[in-house]
C-alpha positions, -999 to +999 in steps of 0.1 A: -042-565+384-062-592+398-061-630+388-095-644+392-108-679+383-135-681+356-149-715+363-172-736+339-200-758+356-227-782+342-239-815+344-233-849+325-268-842+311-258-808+299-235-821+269-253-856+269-275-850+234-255-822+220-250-832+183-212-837+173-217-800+146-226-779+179-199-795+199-173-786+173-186-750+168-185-748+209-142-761+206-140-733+176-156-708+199-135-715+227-106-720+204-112-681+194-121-668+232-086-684+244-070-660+217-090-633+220-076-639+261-038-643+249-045-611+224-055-589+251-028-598+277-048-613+304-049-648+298-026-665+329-041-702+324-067-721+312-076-756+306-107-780+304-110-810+324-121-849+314-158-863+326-160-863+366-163-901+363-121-895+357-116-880+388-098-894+419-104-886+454-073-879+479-079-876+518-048-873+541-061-859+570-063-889+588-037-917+604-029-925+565-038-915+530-073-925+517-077-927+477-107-927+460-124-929+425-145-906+419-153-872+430-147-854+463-183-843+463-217-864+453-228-840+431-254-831+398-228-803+386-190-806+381-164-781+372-162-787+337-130-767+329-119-727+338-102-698+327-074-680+350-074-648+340-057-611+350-082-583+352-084-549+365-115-554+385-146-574+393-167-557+365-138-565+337-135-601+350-175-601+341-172-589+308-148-619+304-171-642+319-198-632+296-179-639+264-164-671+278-201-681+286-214-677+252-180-694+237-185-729+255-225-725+260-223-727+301-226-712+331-191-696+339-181-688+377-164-655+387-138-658+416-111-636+426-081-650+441-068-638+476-043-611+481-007-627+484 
């Protein structure tokens, strides 16, 4: 089996005017894919993540640490949160995908990880 990353990405603006009763139903909806994950055995990890503006920076490739706020990238879109899952191939990782998609109403992001 695989493990491959199913990553959620969208924008500030993307969750800006959603009313609080569609934001709940999205948590339920998650809520019931991250079961649904667990139920099937091929849920590794998963986990969402606070706004971007929460995010610290870290740069050591230099004489000496650099921190930063913010993100490492200047960006519209930020990952949002992810799935790690374990899949027999590309095509079931999809299937994944496309239920996770519809669960928290975003784009979702299939990558494989490399071979150890």
């Amino acid at each position: 089996m695989t493990q491959y990353l199913l990553s959620v990405h969208g924008s500030d603006e993307d969750f800006a005017n959603v009313p609080e009763e569609e934001m709940q139903k999205m948590f339920a909806d998650v809520n019931r894919f991250n079961e649904k994950l667990q139920a099937e055995g091929v849920w590794v990890f998963a986990g969402g993540l606070l706004p971007v503006d929460q995010a610290t920076t870290v740069d050591n490739t230099g004489d000496k640490p650099i921190v930063t706020d913010g993100p490492y990238a200047e960006s519209k879109e930020h990952l949002g949160g992810f799935w790690i899952i374990e899949a027999p191939d590309l095509d079931a990782a999809l299937k994944w995908a496309e239920e996770g998609s519809a669960a928290c109403a975003g784009k979702v992001e299939v990558r494989p990880f490399a071979a150890e």
